[in-house]
C-alpha positions in Angstrom: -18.6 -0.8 6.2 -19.2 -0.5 2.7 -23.0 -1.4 1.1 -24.0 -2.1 -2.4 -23.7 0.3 -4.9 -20.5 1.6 -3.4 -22.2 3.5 0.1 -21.0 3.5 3.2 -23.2 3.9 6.6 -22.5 7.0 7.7 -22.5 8.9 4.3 -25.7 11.2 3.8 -26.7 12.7 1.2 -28.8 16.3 1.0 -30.8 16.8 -2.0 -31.8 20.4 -3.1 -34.6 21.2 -5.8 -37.6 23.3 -6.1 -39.3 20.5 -8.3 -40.7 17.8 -5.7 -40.8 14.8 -8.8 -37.2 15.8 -8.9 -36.9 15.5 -5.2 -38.7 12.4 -5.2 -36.6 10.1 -7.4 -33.2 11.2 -6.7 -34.0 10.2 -3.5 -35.7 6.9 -4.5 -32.9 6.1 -6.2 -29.7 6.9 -4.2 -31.4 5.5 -1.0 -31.9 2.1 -3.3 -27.8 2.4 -3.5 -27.7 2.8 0.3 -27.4 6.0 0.8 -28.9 8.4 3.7 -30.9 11.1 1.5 -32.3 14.3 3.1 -34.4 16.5 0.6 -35.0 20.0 0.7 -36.9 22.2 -1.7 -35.0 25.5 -1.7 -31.8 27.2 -0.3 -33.4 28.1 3.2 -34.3 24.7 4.1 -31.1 23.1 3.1 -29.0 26.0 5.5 -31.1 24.4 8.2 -29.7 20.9 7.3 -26.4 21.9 7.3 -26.6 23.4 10.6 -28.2 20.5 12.4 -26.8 17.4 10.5 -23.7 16.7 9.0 -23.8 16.1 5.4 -21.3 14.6 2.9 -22.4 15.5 -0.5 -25.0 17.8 -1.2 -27.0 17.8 -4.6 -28.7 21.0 -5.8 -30.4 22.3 -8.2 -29.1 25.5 -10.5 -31.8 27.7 -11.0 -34.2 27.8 -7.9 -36.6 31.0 -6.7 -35.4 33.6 -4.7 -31.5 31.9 -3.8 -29.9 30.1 -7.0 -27.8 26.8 -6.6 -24.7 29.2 -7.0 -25.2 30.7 -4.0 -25.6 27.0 -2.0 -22.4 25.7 -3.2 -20.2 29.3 -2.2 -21.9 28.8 1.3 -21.0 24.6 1.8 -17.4 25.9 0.1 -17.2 28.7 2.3 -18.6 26.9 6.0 -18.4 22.9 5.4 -14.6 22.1 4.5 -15.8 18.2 4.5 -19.1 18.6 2.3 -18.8 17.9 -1.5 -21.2 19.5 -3.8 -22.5 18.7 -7.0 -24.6 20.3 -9.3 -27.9 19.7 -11.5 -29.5 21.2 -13.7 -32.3 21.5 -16.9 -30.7 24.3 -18.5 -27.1 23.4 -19.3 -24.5 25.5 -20.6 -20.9 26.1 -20.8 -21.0 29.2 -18.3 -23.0 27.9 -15.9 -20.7 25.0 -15.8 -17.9 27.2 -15.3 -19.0 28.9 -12.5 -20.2 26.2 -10.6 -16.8 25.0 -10.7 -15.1 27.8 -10.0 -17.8 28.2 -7.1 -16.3 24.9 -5.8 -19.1 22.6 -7.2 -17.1 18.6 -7.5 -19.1 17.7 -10.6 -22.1 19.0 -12.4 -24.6 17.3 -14.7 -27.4 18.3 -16.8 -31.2 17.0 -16.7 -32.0 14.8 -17.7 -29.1 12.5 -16.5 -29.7 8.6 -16.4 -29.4 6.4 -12.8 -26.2 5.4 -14.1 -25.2 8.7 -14.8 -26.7 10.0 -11.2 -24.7 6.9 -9.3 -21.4 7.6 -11.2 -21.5 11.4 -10.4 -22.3 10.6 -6.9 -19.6 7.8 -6.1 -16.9 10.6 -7.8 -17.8 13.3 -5.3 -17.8 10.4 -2.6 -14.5 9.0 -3.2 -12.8 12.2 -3.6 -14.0 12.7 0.3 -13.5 9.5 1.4 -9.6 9.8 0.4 -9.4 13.2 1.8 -10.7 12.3 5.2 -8.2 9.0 5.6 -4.9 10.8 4.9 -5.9 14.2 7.3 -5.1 12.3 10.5 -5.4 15.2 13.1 -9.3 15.2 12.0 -9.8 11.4 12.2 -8.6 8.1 13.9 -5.6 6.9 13.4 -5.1 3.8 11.4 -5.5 0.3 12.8 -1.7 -1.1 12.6 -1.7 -4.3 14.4 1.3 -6.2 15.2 2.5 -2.5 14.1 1.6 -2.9 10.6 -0.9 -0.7 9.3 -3.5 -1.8 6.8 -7.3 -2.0 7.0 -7.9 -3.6 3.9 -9.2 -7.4 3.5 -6.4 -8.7 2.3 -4.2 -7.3 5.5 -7.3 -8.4 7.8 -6.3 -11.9 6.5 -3.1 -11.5 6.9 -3.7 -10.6 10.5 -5.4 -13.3 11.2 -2.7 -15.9 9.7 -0.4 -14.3 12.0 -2.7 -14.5 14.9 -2.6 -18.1 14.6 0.9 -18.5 13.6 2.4 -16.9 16.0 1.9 -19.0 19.8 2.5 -22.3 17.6 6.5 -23.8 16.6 5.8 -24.5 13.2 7.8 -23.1 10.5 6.7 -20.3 8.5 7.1 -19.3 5.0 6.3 -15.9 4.0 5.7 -15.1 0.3 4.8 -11.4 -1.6 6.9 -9.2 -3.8 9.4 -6.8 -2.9 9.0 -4.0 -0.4 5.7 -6.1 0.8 6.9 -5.6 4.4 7.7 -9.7 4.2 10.7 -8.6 7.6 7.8 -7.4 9.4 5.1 -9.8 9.8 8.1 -12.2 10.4 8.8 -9.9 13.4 5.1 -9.9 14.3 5.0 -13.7 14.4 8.6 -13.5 16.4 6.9 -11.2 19.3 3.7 -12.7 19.4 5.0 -16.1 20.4 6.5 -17.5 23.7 9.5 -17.1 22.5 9.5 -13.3 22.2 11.8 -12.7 25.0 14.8 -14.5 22.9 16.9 -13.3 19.7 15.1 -12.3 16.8 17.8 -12.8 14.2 17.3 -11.8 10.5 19.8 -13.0 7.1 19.0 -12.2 3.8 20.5 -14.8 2.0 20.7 -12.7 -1.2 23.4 -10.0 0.5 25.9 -12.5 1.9 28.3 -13.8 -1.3 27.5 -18.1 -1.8 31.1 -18.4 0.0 30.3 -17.2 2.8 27.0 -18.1 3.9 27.6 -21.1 5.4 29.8 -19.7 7.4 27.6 -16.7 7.9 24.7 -19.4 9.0 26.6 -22.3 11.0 29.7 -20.5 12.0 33.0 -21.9 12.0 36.3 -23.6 13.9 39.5 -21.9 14.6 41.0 -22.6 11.0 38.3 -24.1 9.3 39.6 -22.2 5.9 42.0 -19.7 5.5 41.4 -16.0 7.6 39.5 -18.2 10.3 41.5 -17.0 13.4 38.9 -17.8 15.8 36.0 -19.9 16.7 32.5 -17.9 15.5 29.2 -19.1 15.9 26.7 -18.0 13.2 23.3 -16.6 12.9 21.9 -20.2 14.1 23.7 -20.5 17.1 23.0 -16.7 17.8 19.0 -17.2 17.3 19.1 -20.3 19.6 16.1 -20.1 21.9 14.4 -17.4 19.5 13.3 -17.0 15.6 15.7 -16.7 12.5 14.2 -15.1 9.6 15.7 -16.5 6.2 14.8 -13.7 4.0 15.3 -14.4 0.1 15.7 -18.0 0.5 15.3 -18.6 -3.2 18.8 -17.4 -3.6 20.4 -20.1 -2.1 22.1 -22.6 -4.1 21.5 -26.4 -3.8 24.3 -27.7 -1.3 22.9 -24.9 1.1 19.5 -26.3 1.0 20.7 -29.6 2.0 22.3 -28.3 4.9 19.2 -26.1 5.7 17.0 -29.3 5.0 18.8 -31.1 7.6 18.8 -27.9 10.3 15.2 -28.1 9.9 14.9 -32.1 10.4 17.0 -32.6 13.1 17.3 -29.2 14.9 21.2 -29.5 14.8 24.2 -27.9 13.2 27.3 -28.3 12.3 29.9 -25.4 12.3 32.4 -25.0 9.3 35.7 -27.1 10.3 33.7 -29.1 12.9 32.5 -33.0 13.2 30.5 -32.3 15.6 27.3 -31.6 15.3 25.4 -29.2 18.3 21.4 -28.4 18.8 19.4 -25.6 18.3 16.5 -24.5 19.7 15.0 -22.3 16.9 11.8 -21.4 15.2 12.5 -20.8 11.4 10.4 -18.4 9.0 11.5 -18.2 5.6 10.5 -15.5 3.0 11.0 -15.1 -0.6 9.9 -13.3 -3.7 10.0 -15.8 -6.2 7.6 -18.8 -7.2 9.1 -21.5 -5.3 7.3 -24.5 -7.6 8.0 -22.7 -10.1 11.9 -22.9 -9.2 11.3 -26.5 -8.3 10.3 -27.3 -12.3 13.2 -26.0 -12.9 15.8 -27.9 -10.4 16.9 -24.9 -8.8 15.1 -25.5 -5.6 14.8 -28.6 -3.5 11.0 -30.2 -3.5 12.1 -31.8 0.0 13.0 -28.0 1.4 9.9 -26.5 0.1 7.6 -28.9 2.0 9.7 -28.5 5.3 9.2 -24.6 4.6 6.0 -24.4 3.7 4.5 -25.7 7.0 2.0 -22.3 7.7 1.9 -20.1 4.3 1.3 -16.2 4.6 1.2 -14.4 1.2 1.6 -10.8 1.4 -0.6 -8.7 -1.1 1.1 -6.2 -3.1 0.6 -2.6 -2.2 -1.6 -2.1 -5.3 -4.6 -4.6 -4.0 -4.9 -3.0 -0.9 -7.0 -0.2 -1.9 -7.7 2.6 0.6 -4.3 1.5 2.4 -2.2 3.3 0.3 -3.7 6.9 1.9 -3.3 5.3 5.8 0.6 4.4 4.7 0.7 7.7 3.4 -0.9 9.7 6.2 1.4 7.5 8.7 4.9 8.1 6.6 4.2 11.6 6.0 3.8 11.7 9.6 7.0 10.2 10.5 9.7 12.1 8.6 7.8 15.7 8.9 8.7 15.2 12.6 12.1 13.8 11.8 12.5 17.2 9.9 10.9 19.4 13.0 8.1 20.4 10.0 4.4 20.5 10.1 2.8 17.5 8.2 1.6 18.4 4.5 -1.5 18.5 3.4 -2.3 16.7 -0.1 -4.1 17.7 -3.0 -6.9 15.6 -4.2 -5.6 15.9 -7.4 -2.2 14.2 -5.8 -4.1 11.9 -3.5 -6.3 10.4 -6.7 -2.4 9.8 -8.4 -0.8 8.4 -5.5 -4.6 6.1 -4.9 -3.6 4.9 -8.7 -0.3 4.3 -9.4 1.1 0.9 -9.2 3.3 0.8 -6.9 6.2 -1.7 -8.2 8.0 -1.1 -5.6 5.0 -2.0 -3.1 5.5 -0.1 0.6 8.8 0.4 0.8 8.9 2.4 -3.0 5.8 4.5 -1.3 7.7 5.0 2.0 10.5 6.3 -0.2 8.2 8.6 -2.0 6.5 10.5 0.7 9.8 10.8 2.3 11.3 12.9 -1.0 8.2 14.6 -0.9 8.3 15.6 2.7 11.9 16.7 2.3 11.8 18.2 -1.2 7.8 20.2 -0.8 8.1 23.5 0.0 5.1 25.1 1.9 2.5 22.8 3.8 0.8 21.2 1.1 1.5 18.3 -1.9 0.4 19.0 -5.4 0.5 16.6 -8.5 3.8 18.8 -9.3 5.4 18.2 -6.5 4.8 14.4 -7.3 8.3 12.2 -9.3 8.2 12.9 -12.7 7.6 9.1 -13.4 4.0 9.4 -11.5 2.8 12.6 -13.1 3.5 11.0 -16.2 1.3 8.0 -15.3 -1.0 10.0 -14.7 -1.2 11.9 -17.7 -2.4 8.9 -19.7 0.4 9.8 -22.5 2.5 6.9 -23.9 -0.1 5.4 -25.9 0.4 2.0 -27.9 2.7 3.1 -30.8 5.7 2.4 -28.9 8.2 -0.5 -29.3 8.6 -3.3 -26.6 11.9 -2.6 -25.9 10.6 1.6 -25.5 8.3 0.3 -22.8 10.7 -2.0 -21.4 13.5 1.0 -21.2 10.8 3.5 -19.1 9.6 0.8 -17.2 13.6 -0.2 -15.9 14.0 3.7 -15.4 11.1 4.0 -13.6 12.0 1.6 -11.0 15.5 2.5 -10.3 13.9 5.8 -9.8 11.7 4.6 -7.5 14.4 3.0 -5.1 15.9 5.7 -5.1 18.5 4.4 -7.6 19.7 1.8 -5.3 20.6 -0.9 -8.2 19.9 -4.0 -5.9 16.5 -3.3 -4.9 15.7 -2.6 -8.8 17.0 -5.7 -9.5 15.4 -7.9 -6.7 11.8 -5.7 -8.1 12.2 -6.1 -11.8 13.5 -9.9 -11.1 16.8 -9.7 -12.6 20.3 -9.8 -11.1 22.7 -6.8 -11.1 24.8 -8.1 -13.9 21.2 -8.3 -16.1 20.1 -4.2 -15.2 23.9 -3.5 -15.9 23.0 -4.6 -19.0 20.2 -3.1 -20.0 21.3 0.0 -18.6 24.1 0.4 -21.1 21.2 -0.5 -23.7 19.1 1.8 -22.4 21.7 4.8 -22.5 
């Protein structure tokens, strides 16, 4: 649980400084921020700390009688693996800096140093542990991941909880979120938390199957309904009867399909390709889509009526970059998964990888990051992940270069590269992610080039 100021519970603080006024309001002020602060007034004392308490950032002085700061952070370097150290001290300079850091010391400012200064030094050294602790998984619990999705963020604890009460009613669902937001997933969570678990959980993505064929695809068809039908076939409706049919992309249907979808939904019946007849269905629908359904309505693409039979129970799915400290549980988890596909030990990660991973974008939301650690995981050699070991497109995100004296269609051109990178350079997930169509990244492809 985090407090104000950025703290959590169970993160303490040890404070190390032969000058008790010193002492006194560092730990006035970090305990104000909700931190646990233990104070010590030389090297001897602060040993017995260690020993007897864990401690998550220790704060010490430089110079101190008889055993020197130096000497405190090579001992927490040497014996506390997860205990961050940061150094203070009244007579600054460019070696001592140095060698604190070299030493193993996470930040180091000089006195004196503002509570602004004090706070931002301290919530540094703190995050850097915090991400390290939730991706090494053999040294802490695993990640919460219920209906098998893992996220411990807000915005996934509300998505839990729409599901929770989605999923024992019969009203339709529509899921909305961008691409790669695991939209098939919470579909399945709402399929195998109802009472209807035990029947077909059918899936279509509307986009994949050519306008032609989809109603076919959906409602089946008669013995010669059209030319190549050579046999009665039911379709995905008549397959999911008694169980859920998930509807994914349903934006990219054109309007005489949502008039036939329209009337599925109203009257629980349908009508196979070739056939008068119409037959019922037992079925729960959930529909998903990536697109801005009113937004499609303004423009006449997509029925008003359809919408509001859709949009009984609403989930939005968060993208990948509002879910915070998720991102380092979905890595831990994948990283997990294909090292024992690959019969190889899971890698360890950098910080300096972990705080690039923490703040890239993520256009490609879960299933771009899944992709990622995979490559990694494949492509790393030796047990551990460094920022070079990361695509080319993240290290140079994180290098800050690009600046603003680029033209639009400069940007535009890294930005389409990026992505299809990201994918894997799978052209129709690019597409669905930069919201284009094939023919469009074709396009600007052969600009690009």
């Amino acid at each position: 649980m985090t407090k104000p100021g950025g703290a959590t519970a169970e993160e303490r603080v040890l404070v190390v400084d032969d000058v008790p006024d010193t002492l006194e309001v560092i730990q006035r002020n970090l305990q104000s921020k909700g931190y646990q602060v233990y104070t010590s007034p030389g090297v001897a004392e602060a040993l017995r700390i260690l020993e007897q308490t864990p401690i998550d950032l220790v704060i010490t002085d430089f110079k101190m009688p008889k055993v020197s700061g130096l000497e405190l952070v090579k001992h927490v370097r040497e014996n506390y693996a997860n205990t961050e150290v940061m150094m203070i001290t009244g007579y600054p300079s460019i070696g001592g800096a140095v060698d604190a850091v070299k030493l193993g010391a996470d930040d180091y400012i000089s006195k004196p140093f503002t509570e602004e200064e004090l706070y931002a030094a301290v919530e540094r050294a703190l995050d850097k542990l915090r991400i390290r602790r939730t991706v090494q998984a053999p040294l802490y619990r695993a990640p919460q991941a219920p209906f098998g999705i893992i996220g411990e963020s807000s915005a996934m604890q509300k998505v839990f909880g729409a599901i929770s009460k989605a999923a024992p009613t019969a009203a339709t669902v529509l899921i909305t979120g961008e691409s790669g937001t695991g939209k098939e997933l919470v579909a399945r969570a709402i399929h195998y938390g109802s009472p209807r678990a035990s029947s077909p959980f059918v899936p279509v993505n509307c986009a994949a199957i050519p306008e032609g064929l989809l109603e076919s695809e959906l409602f089946g068809h008669v013995k010669g309904a059209f030319t190549g039908a050579a046999e009665t076939r039911a379709g995905f409706f008549q397959t999911a009867d008694g169980g859920t049919i998930f509807l994914d992309e349903i934006s990219a249907t054109i309007p005489s399909m949502q008039v036939r979808l329209l009337r599925v939904l109203q009257d629980r019946e349908v009508c196979m390709v070739g056939s008068t007849r119409s037959q019922p269905v037992d079925i729960r629908v959930v529909a998903a889509t990536n697109k801005d359904l009113l937004a499609l309505i303004r423009k006449e693409t997509f029925r008003e009526d359809l919408y509001f039979r859709l949009n009984v129970i609403t989930i939005d799915l968060p993208p990948l970059r509002e879910r915070g400290e998720d991102v380092l549980l979905l890595i831990r988890h994948f990283a997990g998964v294909f090292a024992a596909e690959l019969g190889k030990a899971v890698p360890s990660f950098s910080d300096a990888a972990l705080q690039v991973l923490r703040k890239y974008r993520w256009p490609g939301n879960v299933r771009e990051l899944e992709n990622v650690v995979q490559r990694m995981v494949v492509m790393t050699d030796g047990d551990s992940v460094d920022v070079t070991d990361l695509p080319s497109l993240m290290r140079f995100s994180a290098s800050g270069q690009g600046g603003f004296d680029r033209t639009l269609a400069e940007v535009e051109a890294e930005y389409v590269r990026n992505v299809l990178a990201s994918v894997n350079g799978n052209r129709t997930r690019a597409a669905e992610i930069l919201g284009i169509d094939r023919k469009t990244l074709r396009e600007k492809l052969k600009e690009k080039q």
